[in-house]
NUKOL-139269 format. One record per residue (C-alpha): residue in one letter; x, y, z. Coordinates in Angstrom, 2 decimals. Layout:
BEGIN
> a; X; Y; Z
...
This chain:
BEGIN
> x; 115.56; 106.25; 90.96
> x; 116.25; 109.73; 90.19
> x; 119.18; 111.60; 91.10
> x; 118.99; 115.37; 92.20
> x; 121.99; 115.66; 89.89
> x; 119.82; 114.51; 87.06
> x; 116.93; 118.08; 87.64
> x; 119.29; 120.42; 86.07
> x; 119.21; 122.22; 89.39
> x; 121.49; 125.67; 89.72
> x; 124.87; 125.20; 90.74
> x; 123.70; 127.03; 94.17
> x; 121.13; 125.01; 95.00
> x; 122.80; 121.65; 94.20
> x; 125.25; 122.83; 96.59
> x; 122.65; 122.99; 99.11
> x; 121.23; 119.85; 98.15
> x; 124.61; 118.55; 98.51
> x; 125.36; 120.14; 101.87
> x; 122.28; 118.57; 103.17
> x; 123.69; 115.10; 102.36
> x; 120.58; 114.69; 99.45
> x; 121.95; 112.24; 96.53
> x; 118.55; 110.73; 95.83
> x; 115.37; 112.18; 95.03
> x; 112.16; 110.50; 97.56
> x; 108.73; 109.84; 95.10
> x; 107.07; 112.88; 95.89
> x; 110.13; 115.15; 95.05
> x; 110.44; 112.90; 91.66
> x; 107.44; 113.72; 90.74
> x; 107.08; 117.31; 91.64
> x; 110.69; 119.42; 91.31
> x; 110.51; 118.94; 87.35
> x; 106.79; 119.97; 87.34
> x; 107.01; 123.44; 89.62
> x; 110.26; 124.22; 87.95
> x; 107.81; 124.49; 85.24
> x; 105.44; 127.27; 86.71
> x; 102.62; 124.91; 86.75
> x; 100.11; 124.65; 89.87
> x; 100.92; 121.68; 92.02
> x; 98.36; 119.67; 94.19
> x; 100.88; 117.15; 95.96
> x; 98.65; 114.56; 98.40
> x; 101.72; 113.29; 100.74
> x; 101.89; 112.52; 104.26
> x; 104.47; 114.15; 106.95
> x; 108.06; 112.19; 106.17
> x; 108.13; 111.89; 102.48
> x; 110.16; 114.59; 102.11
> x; 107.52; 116.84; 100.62
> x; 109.73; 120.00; 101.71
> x; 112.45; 120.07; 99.39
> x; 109.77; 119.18; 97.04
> x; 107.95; 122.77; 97.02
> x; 111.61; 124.50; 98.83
> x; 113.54; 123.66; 95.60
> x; 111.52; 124.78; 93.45
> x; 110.89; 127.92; 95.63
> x; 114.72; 128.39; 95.87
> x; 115.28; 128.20; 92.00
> x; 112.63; 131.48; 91.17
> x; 114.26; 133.47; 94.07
> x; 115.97; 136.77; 92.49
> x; 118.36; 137.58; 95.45
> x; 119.06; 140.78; 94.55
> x; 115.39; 141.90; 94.86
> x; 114.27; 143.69; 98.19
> x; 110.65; 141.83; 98.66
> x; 108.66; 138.91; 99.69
> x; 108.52; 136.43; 96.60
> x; 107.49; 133.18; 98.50
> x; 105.17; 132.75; 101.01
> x; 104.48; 129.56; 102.96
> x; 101.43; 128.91; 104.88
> x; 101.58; 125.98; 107.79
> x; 99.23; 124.67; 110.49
> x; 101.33; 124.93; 113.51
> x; 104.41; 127.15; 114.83
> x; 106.31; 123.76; 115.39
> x; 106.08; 123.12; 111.75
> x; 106.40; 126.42; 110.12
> x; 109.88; 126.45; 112.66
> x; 110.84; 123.26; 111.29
> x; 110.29; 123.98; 107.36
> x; 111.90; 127.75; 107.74
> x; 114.73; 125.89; 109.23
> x; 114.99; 123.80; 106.13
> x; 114.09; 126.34; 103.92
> x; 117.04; 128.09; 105.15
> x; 119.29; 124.90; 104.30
> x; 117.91; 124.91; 100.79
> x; 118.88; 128.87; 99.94
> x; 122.18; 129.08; 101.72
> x; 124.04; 128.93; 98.73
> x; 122.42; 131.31; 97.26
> x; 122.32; 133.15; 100.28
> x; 118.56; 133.57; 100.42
> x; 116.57; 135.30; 103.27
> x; 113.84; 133.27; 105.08
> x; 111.97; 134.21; 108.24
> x; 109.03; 132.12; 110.24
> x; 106.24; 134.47; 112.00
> x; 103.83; 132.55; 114.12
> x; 101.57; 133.18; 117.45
> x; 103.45; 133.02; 120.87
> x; 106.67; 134.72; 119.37
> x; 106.77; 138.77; 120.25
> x; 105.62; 140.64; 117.43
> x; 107.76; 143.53; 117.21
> x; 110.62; 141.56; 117.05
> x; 108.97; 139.93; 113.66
> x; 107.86; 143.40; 112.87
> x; 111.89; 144.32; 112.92
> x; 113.04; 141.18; 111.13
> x; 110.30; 141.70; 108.29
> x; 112.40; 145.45; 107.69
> x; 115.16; 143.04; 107.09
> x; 112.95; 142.21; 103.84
> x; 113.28; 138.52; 103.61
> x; 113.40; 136.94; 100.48
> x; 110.45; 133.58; 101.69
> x; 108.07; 134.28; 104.96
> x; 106.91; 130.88; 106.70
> x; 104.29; 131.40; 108.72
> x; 100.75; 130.33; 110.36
> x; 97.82; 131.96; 109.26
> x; 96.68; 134.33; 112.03
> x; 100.06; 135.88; 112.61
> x; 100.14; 136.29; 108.67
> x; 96.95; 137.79; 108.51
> x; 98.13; 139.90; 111.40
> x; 100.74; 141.08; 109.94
> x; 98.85; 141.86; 106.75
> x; 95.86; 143.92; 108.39
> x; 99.15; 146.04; 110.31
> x; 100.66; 146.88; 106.76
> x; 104.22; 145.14; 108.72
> x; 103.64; 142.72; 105.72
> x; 103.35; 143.40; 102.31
> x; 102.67; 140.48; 99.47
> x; 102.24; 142.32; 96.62
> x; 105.63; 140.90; 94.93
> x; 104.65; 137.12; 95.61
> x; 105.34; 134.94; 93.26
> x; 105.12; 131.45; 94.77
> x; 102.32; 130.64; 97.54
> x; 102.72; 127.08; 99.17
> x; 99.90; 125.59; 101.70
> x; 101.69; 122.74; 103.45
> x; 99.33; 120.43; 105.00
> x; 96.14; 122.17; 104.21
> x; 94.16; 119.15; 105.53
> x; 95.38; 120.39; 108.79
> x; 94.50; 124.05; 108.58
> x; 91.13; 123.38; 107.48
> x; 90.65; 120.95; 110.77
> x; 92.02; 124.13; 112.46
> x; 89.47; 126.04; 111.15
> x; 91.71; 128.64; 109.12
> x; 90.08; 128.23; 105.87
> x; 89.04; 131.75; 106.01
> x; 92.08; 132.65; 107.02
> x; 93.41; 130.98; 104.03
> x; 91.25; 133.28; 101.81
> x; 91.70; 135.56; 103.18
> x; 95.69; 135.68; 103.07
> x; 95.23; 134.38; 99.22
> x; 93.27; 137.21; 98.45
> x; 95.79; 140.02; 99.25
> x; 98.52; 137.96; 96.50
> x; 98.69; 138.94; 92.97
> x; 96.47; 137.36; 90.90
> x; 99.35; 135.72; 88.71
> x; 101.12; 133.61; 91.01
> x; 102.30; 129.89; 91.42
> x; 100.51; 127.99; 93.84
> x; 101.79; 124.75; 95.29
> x; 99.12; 122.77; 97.67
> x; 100.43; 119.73; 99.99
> x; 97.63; 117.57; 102.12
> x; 97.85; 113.89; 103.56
> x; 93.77; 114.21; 102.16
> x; 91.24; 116.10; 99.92
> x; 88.22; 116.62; 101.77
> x; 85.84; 119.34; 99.31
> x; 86.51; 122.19; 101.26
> x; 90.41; 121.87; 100.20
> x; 89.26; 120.84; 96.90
> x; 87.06; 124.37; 96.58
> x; 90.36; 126.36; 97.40
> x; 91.82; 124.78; 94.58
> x; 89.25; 125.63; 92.03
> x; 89.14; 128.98; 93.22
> x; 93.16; 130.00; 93.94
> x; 94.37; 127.21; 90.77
> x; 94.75; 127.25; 87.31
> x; 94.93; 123.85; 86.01
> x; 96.70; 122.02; 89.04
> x; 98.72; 118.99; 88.09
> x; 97.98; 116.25; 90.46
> x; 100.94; 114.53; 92.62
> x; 100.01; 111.67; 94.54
> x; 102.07; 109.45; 96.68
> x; 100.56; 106.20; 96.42
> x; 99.58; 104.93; 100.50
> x; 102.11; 101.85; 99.93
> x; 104.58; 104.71; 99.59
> x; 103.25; 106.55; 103.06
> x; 103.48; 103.68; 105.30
> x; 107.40; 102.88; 105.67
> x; 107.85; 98.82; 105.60
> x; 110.42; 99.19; 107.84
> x; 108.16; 99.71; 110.63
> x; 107.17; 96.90; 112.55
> x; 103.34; 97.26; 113.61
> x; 101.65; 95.67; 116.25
> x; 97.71; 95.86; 118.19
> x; 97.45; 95.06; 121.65
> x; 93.77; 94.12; 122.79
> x; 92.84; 94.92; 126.12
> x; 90.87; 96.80; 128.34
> x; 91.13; 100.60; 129.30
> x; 91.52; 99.89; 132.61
> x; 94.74; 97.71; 131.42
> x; 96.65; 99.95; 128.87
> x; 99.07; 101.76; 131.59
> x; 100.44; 98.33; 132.94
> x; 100.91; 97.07; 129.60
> x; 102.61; 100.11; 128.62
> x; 105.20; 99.95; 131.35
> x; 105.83; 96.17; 130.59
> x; 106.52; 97.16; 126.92
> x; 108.97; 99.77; 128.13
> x; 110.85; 97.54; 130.53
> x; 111.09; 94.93; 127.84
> x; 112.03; 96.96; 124.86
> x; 113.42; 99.25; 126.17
> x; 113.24; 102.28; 123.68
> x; 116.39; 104.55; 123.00
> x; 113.74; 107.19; 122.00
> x; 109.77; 106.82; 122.40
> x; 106.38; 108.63; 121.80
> x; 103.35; 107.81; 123.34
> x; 100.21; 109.48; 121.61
> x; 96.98; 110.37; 123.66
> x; 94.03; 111.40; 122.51
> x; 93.11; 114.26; 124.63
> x; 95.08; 117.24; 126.65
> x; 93.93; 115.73; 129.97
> x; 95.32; 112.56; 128.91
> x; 98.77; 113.68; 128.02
> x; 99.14; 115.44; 131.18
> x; 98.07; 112.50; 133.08
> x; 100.29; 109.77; 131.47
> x; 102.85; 112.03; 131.26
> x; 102.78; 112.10; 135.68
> x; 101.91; 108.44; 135.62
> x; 105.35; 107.33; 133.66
> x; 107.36; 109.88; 135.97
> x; 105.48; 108.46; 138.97
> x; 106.58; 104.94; 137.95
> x; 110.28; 105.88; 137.17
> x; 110.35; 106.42; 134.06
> x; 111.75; 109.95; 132.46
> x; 108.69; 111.49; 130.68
> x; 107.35; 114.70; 129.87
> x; 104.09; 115.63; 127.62
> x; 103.67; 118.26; 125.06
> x; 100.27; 119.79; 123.35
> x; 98.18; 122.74; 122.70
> x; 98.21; 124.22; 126.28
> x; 102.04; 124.52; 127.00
> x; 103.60; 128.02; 126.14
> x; 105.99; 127.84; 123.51
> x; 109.07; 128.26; 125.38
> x; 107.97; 125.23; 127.33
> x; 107.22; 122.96; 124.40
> x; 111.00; 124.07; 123.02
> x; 112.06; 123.08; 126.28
> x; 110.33; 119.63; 125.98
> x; 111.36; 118.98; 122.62
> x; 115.20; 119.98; 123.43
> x; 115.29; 117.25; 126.45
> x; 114.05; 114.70; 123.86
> x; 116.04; 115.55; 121.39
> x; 119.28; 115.24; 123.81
> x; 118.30; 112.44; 125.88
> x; 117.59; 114.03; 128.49
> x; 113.78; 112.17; 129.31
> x; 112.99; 108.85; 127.20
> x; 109.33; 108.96; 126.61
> x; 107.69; 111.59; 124.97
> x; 103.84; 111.80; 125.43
> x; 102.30; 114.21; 123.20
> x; 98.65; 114.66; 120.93
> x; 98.37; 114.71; 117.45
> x; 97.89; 118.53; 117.05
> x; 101.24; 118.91; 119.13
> x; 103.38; 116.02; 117.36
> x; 102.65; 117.57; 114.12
> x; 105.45; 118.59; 111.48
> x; 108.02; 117.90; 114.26
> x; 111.15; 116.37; 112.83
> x; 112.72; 114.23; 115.57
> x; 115.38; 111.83; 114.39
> x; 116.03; 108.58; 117.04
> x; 112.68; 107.39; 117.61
> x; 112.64; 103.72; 118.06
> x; 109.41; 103.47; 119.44
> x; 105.63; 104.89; 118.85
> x; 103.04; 103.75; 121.25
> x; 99.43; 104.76; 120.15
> x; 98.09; 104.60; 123.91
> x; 95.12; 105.78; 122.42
> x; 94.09; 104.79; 119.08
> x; 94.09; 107.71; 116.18
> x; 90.93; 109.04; 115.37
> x; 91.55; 107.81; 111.59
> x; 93.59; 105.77; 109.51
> x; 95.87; 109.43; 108.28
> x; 96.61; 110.55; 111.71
> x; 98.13; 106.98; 112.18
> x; 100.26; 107.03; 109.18
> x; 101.23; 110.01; 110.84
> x; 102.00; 109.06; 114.40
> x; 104.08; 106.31; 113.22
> x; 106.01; 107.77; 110.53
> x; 107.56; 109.63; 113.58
> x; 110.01; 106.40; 113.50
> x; 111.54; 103.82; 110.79
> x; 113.49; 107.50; 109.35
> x; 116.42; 108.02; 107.77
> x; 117.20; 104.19; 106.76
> x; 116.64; 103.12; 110.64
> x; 113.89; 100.38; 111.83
> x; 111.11; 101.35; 113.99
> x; 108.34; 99.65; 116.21
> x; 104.41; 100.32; 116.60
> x; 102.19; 99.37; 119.02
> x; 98.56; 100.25; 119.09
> x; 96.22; 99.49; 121.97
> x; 92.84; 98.83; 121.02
> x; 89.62; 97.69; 123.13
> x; 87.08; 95.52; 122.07
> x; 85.14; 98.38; 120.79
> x; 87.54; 99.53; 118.61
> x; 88.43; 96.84; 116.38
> x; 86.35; 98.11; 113.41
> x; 88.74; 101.13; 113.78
> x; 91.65; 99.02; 113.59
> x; 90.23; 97.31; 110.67
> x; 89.86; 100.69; 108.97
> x; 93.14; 101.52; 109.39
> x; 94.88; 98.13; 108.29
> x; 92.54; 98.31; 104.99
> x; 93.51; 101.95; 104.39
> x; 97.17; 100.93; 104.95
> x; 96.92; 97.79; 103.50
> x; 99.25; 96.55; 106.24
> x; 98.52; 93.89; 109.00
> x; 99.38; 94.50; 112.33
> x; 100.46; 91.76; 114.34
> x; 98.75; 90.58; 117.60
> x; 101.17; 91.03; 120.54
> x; 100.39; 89.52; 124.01
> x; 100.56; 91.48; 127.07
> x; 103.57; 91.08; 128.71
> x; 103.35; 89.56; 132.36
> x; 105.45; 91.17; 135.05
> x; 107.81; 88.03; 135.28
> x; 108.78; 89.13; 131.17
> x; 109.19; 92.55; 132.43
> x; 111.95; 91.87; 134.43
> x; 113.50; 89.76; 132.42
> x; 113.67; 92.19; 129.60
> x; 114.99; 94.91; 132.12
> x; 117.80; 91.99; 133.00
> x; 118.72; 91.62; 129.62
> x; 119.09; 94.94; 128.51
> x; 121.30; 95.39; 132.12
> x; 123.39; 92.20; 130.84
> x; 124.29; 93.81; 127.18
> x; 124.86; 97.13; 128.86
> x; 127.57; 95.30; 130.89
> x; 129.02; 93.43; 128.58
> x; 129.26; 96.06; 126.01
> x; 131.43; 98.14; 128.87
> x; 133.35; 95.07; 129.70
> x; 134.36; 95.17; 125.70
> x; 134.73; 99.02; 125.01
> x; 136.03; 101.13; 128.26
> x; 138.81; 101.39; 130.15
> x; 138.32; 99.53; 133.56
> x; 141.41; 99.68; 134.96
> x; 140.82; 102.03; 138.29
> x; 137.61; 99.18; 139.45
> x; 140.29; 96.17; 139.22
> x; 141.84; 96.59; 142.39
> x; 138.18; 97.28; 144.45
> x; 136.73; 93.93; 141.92
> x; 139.51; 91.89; 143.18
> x; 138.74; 92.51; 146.67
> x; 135.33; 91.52; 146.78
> x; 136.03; 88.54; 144.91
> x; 138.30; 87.58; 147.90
> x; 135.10; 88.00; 149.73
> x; 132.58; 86.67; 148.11
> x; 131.75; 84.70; 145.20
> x; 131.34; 85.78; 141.27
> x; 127.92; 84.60; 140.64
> x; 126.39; 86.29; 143.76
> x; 128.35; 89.93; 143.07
> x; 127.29; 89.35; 138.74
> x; 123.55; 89.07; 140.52
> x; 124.05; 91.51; 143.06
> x; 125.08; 94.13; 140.20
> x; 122.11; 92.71; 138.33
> x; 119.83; 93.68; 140.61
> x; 121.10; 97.24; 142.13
> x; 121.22; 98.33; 137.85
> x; 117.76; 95.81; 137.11
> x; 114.50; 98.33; 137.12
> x; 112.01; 96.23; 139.01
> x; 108.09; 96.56; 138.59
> x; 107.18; 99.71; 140.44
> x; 103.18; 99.31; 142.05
> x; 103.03; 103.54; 142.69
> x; 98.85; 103.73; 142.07
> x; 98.09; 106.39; 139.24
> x; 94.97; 107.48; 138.47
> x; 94.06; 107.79; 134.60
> x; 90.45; 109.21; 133.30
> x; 88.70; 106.75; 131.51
> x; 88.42; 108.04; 127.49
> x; 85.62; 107.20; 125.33
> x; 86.82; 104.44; 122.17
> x; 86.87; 105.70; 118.97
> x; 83.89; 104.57; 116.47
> x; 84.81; 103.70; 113.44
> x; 82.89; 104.86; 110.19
> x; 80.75; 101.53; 110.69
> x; 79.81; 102.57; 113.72
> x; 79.86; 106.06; 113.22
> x; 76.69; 105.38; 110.92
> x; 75.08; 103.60; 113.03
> x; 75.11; 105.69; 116.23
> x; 74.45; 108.82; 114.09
> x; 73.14; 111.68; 115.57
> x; 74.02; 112.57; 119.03
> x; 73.58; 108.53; 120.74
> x; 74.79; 108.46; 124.68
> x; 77.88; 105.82; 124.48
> x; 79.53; 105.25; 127.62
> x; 78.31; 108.86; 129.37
> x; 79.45; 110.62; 126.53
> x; 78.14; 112.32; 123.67
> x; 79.36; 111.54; 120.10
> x; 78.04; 114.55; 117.78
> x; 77.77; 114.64; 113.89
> x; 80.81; 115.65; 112.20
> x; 82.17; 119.00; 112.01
> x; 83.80; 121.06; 109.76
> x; 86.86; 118.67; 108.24
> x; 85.12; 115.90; 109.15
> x; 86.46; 116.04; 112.47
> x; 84.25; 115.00; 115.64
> x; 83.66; 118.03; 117.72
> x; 84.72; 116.32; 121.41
> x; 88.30; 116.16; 119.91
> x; 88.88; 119.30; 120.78
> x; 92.73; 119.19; 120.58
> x; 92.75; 118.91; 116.80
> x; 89.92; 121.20; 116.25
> x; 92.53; 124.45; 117.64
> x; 95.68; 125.45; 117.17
> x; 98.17; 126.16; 119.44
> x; 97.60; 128.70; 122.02
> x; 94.75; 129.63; 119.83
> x; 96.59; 130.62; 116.95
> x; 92.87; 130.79; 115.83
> x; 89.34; 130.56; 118.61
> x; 85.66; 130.57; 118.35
> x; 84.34; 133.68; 120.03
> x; 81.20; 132.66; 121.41
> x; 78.45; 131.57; 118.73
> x; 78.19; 133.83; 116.28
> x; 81.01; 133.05; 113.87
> x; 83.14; 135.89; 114.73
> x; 87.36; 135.21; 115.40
> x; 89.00; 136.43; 117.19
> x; 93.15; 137.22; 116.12
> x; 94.83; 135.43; 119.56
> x; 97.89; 135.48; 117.72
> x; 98.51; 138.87; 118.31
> x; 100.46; 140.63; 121.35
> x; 98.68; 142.37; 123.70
């Protein structure tokens, strides 16, 4: 165990640290604070939820000179949500020593970044086209930089910012720090090192380390045609505080999102498409309770730090075994226990294979519930919310009205009555959900190489990232932060106002 106390941190930061309620350090902060404090290159290989952060922030925060007027850190991230969310604690991290940061991404209106940059901020955190945007304008300069960090540079090369990446590198001086976080090291992010580095030190978080034990994890075999059924029943039993359902696709986020709500349940989805105010607005209900299920991709889901979650449901099973260390290290935080639940069909079981021996967890078999179950998990969780009023509130104004019934009727049929008017009974709406292909695994990927028909659909070679090209929601970012324009290699910026 190491204690943050034990670094030899600056009195300002540790007050941060301190602030932030941070006693103990988490593996990959261990193992990296003491070597960046150093100077040395970093290449950290950590997942989303190890705390990975305040691993490069601290650092960051300890070579900030305060009372210079420039850019000395620069963090590049994947996704507006996430470059929000680490500015945010970036922020946390230098407020005792009263440090500037500022987050520019896509969908945000650029001369209002152009008037905060004038403010000269001490640490930019931003995505790479707005970055580069601001670069090719002159609105942002990085000749002082001193530290550059690439947070989850597995997922900006899926993005397809690589060059981007370069690109940004390029205009930093050539004696820099650079500190490089990905969940994987595919050769492209390998090549940046060699070329950006000098004589990385290597931080790995073992995978034992990535998957939290305190998550319980569970497959459900079954058909497609079964999964939204058995997804209700699982609500109605277990009735999540907080949940996230994951889809593959756009299409099918916006259509289990409508299902759920059809059905009665409080949902709303959240991916690429959405404008940014509306994901904000999404994430804020969630965040306050205000709808229960959250149904969101991959791409979308990324980086976003929502504490609560009891409950992950992988409606659609990941497209490999990092994206579901991802999706279900959304829950089992901060000391609480979470739940799992993958649906697979018969197809995909070498995929869940893959993923157990990658995790080197087993996920247990769970049945699918029958509608009898449903209801009486809907009773039960009616029965402890009455009880647990009966115990802790003041009932004193419903005595008088309870005492007259009672003179008309008897307990047990009012105690049932009440049962059933709070009881959320199987709704039957119809919904109408578009089949998706399954997901072949690597075993199966080798064996249908090449462009084989499978179910109507075609499954192409591998792309850039090693990425199949008909997941199209994790090949872009958000709102096109970065697009194809047409065939012939050219980019356009989309990030930029009009």
């Amino acid at each position: 165990m190491t204690l943050f106390s034990e670094l030899g941190l600056q009195k300002s930061t540790m007050r941060s640290v301190e602030k932030m309620g941070f006693e103990e350090a988490t593996p990959i902060q261990a193992q990296t604070i003491p070597v960046a404090l150093e100077g040395k290159d970093i290449i950290g290989q950590a997942q989303t939820g190890t705390g990975k952060t305040a691993a490069f922030g601290i650092p960051l925060m300890e070579k900030i000179d305060t009372s210079a007027e420039h850019v000395q850190g620069i963090v590049i991230a994947p996704t507006r949500e996430l470059a929000i969310q680490v500015s945010e604690e970036l922020f946390k991290l230098g407020y005792g020593k009263r440090v500037r940061v500022l987050a520019v991404y896509g969908g945000q209106d650029i001369e209002r970044q152009i008037r905060a940059l004038k403010k000269k901020p001490h640490i930019i955190v931003g995505t790479p086209g707005r970055l580069l945007d601001h670069i090719n304008r002159k609105t942002l300069k990085l000749g002082n930089v001193e530290t550059v960090v690439l947070d989850e540079a597995d997922e900006m090369l899926n993005m397809g910012f690589i060059e981007d990446i370069e690109s940004i590198l390029s205009t930093v001086p050539e004696e820099h720090q650079t500190l490089l976080f990905s969940a994987t090291m595919p050769e492209p992010i390998r090549k940046i090192a060699e070329r950006f580095m000098e004589d990385p030190h290597h931080v790995k978080v073992k995978a034992k380390e990535m998957t939290v034990d305190r998550i319980q994890q569970y497959y459900v075999e079954l058909k497609e045609n079964e999964k939204f059924d058995a997804l209700t029943r699982l609500l109605d039993i277990q009735t999540p505080e907080l949940a996230i359902v994951f889809g593959r696709t756009k299409r099918r986020v916006d259509e289990l999102s409508t299902a759920l709500n059809l059905r009665g349940y409080t949902a709303e989805g959240i991916h690429g498409d959405l404008s940014q105010a509306k994901r904000l607005s999404v994430l804020k209900k969630f965040k306050d309770g205000s709808i229960d299920v959250l149904v969101a991709t991959d791409v979308a889901a990324r980086g976003l730090d929502i504490s609560g979650v009891t409950h992950v449901y992988n409606f659609d099973i990941p497209q490999d075994p990092e994206s579901y260390v991802h999706r279900i290290g959304r829950t089992g935080r901060a000391g609480k226990t979470g739940v799992a639940i993958s649906f697979v069909t018969y197809r995909e079981r070498n995929q869940l294979y893959l993923i157990e021996k990658t995790t080197k967890k087993r996920m247990d078999r769970l049945q699918v519930p029958t509608i009898t179950q449903a209801i009486e998990g809907q009773q039960k969780a009616v029965t402890e919310k009455i009880v647990n009023t009966l115990e802790n509130e003041d009932l004193t104004i419903y005595l008088s009205t309870a005492a007259e019934l009672l003179e008309k009727h008897d307990a047990q049929s009012l105690v049932a009555t009440a049962l059933k008017l709070m009881t959320k009974e199987p709704d039957n709406t119809p919904i109408k959900l578009t089949g998706e292909a399954p997901v072949a695994s690597k075993k199966d990927r080798k064996f249908n190489s090449g462009s084989k028909q499978r179910n109507g659909r075609a499954y192409n070679r591998k792309d850039q990232g090693g990425k199949r090209r008909n997941d199209r929601d994790r090949n872009r970012s958000y709102n096109g932060d970065r697009r194809s324009n047409g065939g012939n290699g050219r980019r356009e910026r989309s990030e930029r106002s009009n």
